[in-house]
C-alpha positions as CSV (number, residue, x, y, z in Angstrom):
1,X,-1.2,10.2,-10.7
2,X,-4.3,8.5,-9.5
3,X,-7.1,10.0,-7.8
4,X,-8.1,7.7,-4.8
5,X,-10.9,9.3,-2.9
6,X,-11.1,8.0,0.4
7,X,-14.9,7.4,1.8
8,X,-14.8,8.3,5.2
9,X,-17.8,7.2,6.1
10,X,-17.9,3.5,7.7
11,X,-20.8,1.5,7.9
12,X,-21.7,1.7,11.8
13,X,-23.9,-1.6,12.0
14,X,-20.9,-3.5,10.0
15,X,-18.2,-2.2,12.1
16,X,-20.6,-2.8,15.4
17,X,-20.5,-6.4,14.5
18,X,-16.7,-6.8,13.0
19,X,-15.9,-5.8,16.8
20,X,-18.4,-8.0,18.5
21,X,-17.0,-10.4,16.1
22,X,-13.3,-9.9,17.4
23,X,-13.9,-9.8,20.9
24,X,-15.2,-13.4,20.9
25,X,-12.8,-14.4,18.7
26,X,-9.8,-13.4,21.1
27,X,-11.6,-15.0,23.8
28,X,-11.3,-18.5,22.6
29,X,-7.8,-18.4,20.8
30,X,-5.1,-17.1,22.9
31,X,-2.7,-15.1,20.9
32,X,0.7,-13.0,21.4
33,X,0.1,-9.4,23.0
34,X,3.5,-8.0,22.7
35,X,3.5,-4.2,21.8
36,X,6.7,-2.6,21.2
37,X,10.1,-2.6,19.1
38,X,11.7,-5.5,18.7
39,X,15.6,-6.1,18.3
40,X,16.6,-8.3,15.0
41,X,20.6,-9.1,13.7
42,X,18.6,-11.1,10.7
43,X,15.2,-12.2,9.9
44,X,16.2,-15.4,9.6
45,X,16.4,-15.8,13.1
46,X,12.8,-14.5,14.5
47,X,11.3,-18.0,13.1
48,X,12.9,-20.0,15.7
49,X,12.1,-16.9,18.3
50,X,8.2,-17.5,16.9
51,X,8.2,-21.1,16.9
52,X,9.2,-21.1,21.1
53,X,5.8,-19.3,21.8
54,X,3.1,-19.8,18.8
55,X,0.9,-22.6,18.6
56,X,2.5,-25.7,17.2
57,X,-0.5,-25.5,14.5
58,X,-1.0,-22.0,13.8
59,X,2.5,-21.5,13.5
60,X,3.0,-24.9,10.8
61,X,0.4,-22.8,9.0
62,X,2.5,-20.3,9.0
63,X,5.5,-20.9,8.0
64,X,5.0,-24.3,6.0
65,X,5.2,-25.2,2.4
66,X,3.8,-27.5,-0.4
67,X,5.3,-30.8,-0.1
68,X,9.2,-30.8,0.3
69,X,9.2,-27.2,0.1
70,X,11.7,-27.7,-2.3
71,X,10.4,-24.2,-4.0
72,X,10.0,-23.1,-0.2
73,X,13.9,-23.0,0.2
74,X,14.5,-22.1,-3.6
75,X,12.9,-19.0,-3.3
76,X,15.4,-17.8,-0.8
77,X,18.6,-19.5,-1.7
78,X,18.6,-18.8,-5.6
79,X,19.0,-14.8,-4.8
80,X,22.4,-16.5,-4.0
81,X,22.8,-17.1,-7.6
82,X,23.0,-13.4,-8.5
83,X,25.6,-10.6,-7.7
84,X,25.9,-6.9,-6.9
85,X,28.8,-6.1,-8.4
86,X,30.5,-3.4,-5.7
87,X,31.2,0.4,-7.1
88,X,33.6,2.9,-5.7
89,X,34.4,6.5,-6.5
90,X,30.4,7.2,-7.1
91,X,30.2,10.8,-4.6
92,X,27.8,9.2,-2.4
93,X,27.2,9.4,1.1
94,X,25.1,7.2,3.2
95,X,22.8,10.2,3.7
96,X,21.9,10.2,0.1
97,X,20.4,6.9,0.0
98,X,16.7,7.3,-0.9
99,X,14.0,4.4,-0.8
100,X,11.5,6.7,-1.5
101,X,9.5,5.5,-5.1
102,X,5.7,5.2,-5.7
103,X,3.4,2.4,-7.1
104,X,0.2,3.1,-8.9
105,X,0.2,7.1,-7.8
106,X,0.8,6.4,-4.1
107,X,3.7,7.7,-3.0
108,X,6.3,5.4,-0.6
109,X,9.0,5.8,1.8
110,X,10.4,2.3,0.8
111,X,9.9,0.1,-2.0
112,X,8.9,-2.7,0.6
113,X,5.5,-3.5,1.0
114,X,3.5,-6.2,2.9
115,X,2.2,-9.2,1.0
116,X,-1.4,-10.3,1.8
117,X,-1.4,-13.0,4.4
118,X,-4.6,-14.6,6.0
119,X,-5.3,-15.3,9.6
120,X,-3.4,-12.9,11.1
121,X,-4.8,-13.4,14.1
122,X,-2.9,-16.2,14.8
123,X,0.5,-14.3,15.1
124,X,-0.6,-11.4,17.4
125,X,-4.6,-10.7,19.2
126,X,-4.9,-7.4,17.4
127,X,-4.0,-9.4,14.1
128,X,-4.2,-7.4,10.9
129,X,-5.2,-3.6,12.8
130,X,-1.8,-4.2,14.4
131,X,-0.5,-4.6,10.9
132,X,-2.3,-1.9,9.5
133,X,-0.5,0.6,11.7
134,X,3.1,-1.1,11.5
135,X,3.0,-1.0,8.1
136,X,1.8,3.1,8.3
137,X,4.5,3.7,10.5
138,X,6.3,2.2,7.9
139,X,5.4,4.4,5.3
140,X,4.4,2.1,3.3
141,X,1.2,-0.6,1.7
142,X,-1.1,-2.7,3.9
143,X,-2.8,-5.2,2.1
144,X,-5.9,-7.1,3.6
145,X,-6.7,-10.9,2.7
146,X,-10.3,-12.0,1.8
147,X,-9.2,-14.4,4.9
148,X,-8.4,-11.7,7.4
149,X,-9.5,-11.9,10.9
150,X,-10.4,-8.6,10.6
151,X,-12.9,-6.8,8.2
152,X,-12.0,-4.3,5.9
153,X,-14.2,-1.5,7.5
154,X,-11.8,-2.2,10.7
155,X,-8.5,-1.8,8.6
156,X,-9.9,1.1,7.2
157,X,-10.8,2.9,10.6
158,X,-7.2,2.5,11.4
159,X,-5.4,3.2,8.5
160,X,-7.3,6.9,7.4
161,X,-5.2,8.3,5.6
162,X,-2.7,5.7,4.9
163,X,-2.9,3.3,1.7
164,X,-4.1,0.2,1.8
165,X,-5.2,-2.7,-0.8
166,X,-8.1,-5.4,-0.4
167,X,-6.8,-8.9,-1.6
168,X,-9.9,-10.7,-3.7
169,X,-9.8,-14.5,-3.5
170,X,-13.1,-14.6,-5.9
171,X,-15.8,-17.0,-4.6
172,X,-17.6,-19.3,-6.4
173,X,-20.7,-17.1,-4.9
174,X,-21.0,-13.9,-7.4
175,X,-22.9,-12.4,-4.3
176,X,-20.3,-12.7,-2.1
177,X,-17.8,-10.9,-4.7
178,X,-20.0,-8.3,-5.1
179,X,-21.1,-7.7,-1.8
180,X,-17.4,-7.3,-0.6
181,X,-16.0,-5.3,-3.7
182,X,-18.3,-2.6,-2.7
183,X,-17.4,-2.8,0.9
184,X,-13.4,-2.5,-0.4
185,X,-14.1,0.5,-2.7
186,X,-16.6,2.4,0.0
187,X,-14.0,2.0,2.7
188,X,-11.3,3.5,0.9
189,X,-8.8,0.8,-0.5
190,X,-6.5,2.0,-3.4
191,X,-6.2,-1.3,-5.3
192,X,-7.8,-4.6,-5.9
193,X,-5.0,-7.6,-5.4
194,X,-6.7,-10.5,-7.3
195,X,-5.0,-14.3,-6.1
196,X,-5.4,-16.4,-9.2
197,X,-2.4,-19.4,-8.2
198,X,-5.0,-20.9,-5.3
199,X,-7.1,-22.8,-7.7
200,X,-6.2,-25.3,-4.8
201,X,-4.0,-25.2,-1.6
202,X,-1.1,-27.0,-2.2
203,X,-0.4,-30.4,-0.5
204,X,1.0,-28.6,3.0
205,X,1.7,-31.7,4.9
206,X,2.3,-29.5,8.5
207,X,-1.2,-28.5,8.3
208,X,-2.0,-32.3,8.2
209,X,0.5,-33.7,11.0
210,X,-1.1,-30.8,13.0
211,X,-4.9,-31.6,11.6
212,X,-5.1,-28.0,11.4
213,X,-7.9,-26.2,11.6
214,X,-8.4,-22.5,12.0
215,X,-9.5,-21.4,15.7
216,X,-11.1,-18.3,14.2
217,X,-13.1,-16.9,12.1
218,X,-12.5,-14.6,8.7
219,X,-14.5,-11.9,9.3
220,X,-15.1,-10.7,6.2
221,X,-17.2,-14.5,5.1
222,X,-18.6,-14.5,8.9
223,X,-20.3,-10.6,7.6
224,X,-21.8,-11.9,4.4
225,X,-22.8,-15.4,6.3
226,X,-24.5,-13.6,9.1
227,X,-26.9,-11.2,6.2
228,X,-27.1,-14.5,4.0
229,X,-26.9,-18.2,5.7
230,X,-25.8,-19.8,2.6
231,X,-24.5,-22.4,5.0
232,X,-20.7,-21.5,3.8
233,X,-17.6,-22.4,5.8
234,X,-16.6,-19.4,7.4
235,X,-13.1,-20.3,8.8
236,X,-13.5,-21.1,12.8
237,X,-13.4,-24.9,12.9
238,X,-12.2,-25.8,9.1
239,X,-9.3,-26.8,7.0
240,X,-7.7,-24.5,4.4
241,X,-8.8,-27.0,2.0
242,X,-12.4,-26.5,3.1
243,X,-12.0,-22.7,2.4
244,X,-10.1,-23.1,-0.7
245,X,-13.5,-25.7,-2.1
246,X,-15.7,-22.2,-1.9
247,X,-13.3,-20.5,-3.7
248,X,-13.1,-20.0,-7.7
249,X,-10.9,-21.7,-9.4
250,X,-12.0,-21.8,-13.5
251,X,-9.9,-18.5,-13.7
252,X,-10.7,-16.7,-17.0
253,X,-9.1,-12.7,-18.6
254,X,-12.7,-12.1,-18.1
255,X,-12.8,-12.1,-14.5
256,X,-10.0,-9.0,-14.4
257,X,-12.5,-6.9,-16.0
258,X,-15.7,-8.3,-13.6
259,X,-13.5,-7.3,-10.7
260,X,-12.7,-3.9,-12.3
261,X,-16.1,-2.9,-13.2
262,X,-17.5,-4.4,-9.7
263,X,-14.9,-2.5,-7.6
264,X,-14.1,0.8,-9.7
265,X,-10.4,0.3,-8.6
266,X,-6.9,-0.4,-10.4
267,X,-6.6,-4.7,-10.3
268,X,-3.3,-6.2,-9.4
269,X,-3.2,-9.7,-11.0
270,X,-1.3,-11.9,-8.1
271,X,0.5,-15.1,-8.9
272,X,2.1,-15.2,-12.0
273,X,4.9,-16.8,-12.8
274,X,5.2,-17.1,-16.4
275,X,6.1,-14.7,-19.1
276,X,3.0,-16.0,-21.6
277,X,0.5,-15.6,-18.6
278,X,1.8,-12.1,-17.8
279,X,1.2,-11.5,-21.2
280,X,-2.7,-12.3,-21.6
281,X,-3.5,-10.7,-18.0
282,X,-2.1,-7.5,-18.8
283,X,-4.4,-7.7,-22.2
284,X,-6.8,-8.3,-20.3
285,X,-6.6,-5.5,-18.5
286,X,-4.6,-5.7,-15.6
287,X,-3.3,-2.8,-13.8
288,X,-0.5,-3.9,-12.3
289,X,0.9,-7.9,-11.8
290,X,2.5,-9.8,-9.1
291,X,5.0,-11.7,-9.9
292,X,4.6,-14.9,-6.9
293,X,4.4,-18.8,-6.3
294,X,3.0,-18.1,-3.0
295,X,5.7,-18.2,-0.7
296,X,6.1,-21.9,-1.9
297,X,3.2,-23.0,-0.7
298,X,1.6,-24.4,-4.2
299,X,3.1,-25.8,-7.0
300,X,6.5,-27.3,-4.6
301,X,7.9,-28.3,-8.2
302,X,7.9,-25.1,-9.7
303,X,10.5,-22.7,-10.4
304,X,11.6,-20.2,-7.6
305,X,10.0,-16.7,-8.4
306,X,13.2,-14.9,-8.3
307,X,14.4,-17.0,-11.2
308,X,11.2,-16.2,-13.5
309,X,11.1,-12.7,-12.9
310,X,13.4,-11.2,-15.4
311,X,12.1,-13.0,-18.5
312,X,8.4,-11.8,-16.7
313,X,9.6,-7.7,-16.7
314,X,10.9,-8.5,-20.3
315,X,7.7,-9.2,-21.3
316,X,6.1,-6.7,-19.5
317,X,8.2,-4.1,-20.9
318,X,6.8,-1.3,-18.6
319,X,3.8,-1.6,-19.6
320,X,2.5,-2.5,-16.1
321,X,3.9,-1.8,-12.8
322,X,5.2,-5.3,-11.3
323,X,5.0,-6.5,-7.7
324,X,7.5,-9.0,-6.6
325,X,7.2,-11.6,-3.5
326,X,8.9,-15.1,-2.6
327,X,11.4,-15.9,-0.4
328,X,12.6,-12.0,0.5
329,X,14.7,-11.9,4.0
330,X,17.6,-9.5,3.0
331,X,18.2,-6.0,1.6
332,X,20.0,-7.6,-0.8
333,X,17.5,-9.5,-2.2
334,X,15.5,-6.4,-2.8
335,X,18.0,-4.9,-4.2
336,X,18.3,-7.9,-7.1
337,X,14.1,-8.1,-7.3
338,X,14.2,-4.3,-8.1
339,X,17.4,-4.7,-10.2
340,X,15.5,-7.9,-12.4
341,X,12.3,-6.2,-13.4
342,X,10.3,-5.3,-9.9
343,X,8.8,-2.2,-8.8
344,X,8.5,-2.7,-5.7
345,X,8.7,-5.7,-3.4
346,X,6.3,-7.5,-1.0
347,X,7.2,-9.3,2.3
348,X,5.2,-12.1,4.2
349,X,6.2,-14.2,6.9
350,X,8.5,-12.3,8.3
351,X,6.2,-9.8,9.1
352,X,3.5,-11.9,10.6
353,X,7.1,-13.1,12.8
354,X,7.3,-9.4,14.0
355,X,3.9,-9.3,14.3
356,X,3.7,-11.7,16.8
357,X,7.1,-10.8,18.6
358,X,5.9,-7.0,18.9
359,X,2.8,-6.0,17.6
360,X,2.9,-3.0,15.6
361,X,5.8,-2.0,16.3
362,X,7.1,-5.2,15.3
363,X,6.3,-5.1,11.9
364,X,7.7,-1.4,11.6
365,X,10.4,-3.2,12.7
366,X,10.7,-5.8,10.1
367,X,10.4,-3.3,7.5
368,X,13.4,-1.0,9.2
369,X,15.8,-3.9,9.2
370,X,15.0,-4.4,5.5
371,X,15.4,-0.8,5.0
372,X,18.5,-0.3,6.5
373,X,20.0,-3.6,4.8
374,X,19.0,-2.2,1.9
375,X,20.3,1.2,2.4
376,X,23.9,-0.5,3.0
377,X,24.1,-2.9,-0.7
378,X,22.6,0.5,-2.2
379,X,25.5,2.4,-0.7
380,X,28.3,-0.1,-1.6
381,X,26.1,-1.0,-4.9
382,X,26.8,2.6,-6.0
383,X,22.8,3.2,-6.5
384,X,21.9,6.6,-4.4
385,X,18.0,6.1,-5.3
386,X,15.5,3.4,-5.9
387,X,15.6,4.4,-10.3
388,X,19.0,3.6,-9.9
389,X,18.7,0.1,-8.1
390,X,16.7,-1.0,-11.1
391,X,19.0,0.9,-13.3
392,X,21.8,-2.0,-11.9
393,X,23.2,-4.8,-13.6
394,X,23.5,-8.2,-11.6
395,X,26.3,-10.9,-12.5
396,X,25.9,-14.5,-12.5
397,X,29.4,-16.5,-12.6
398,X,29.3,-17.2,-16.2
399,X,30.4,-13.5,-16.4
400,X,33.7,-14.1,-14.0
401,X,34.6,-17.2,-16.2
């Protein structure tokens, strides 16, 4: 078990301007204020419900991909390509179904997580706070982008007690890392989820038809701009490709241990997707990996991450906990990423969808759905825990033939 000890103490001046910051922000960029439950038959569905009310260019930021989105659609439609085989006769009732697990020391009520997502803002006015406490309600792991609309010292007043992980895209600016490591590890965040697959954004032609820019600001760059003037793009008024130019992109194993001995926290490598790269991270000194093409919003001709993943955990070999994300919209398919190699599993878009469609309480209930989805291929799956979902063998149709 890890220790994590939480500083409680948040920097007043910091926080002063992080909400000074915010209330200007939701003065100029009018986003959703629903609070409360919301009602879903499928995930699938709350993207249309979105599209009806969201901002034609926030929400093509949102929910578009690289190019065709060819590995957009993969990442979803290849969980097809795997079965649950159904088991009878195991004693189990659906009252013995347990999602309870735990990842790096922190215990969970559900092996569903949230991915790391930028501009939540967009989606809903209280954007990543709102997110923050959905995702506590949940039981479960917030994780805050670099590119937040809210700073990590306003994540952390709302989640106390509750884990949550700061998500590094490295700067080319070592004083920028530095400055906002420390701010990560004094506010209390368990982990360190370091984004190597952004080199570059990927060519996201909705972003273009839309000339896209972002209508607010990431707080986190907008707190080291206002101490520094370095003159850096802050988010309000540019491109993702603008943001993306500031960022690191010569990725060595050397920068896992200059983010470990800067924040004093466990590092989760994010975006791999090949068994040889898993390989020199975790050498390197990784913690943890994340097994991810970025929701498809990269490399468009790469495989989907679902497909990679098992010759990734056989690589692994336990010798890291592994994340999964990609594509996720079903139980089902969190059953299979557990069953080929994951730990636990990470969800994106459809939580920034019941973000904006409820708030809070609208990601809690994104996360239930999964849950109970998950709770009914477990059932029928004959798996009464989360050790035995992993424990599972899946079946392809070579093994029918």
């Amino acid at each position: 078990m890890l220790n994590f000890k939480k500083n409680t103490v948040v920097t007043s001046t910091l926080l002063a301007v992080a909400l000074t910051l915010g209330t200007a922000q939701a003065a100029e960029y009018k986003a959703s204020d629903k609070e409360g439950p919301i009602k879903i038959v499928n995930l699938d569905e709350l993207e249309s419900q979105v599209a009806k009310s969201m901002d034609k260019g926030a929400f093509g930021y949102i929910r578009g991909g690289a190019e065709d989105e060819l590995n957009l659609k993969k990442n979803t439609q290849h969980f097809d390509n795997k079965y649950i085989m159904p088991r009878v006769m195991q004693g189990i009732e659906i009252s013995d179904i347990d999602l309870s697990t735990d990842f790096l020391g922190i215990k969970l009520k559900t092996p569903i997580i949230q991915a790391p997502m930028a501009a939540q803002g967009l989606a809903h006015k209280d954007g990543e706070i709102a997110t923050a406490k959905g995702m506590a309600k949940a039981g479960s792991i917030f994780s805050l982008s670099t590119y937040g609309n809210k700073t990590i010292e306003e994540v952390a007043e709302v989640s106390g007690e509750n884990p949550f992980f700061f998500q590094l895209y490295m700067s080319k600016n070592d004083a920028f890392n530095e400055f906002t490591l420390k701010r990560a590890k004094e506010s209390g965040a368990k982990a360190i989820i370091l984004t190597v697959d952004s080199p570059v954004g990927g060519y996201r032609e909705d972003d273009i038809r839309n000339s896209f820019q972002f209508p607010l600001g990431f707080a986190n760059l907008e707190l080291f701009a206002k101490q520094n003037s370095d003159g850096s793009k802050t988010g309000k008024g540019a491109g993702i490709s603008e943001i993306y130019a500031q960022a690191k992109q010569a990725f060595t194993p050397a920068d896992i241990q200059y983010v470990k001995k800067l924040s004093g926290l466990p590092v989760i490598v994010k975006g791999i997707q090949s068994p040889e790269d898993a390989d020199v991270v975790i050498k390197a000194g990784a913690d943890a990996i994340w097994v991810s093409n970025h929701g498809g919003r990269q490399l468009d001709s790469g495989p989907a991450s679902f497909d990679v993943l098992p010759s990734i955990a056989k690589v692994v070999n336990k010798r890291v906990p592994i994340v999964f994300d990609s594509g996720v919209r079903r139980g089902s398919h969190v059953f299979k990423a557990l069953a080929s190699g994951a730990d636990v599993v990470a969800v994106g878009r459809p939580i920034l969808y019941g973000l904006n469609l409820g708030g809070a309480e609208g990601v809690n209930s994104v996360i239930q759905q999964l849950n109970k989805e998950l709770s009914i291929n477990m059932m029928l799956g004959g798996a009464k825990n989360i050790e035995g979902v992993k424990a599972t063998k899946l079946y392809t149709d070579k093994d029918f033939q």
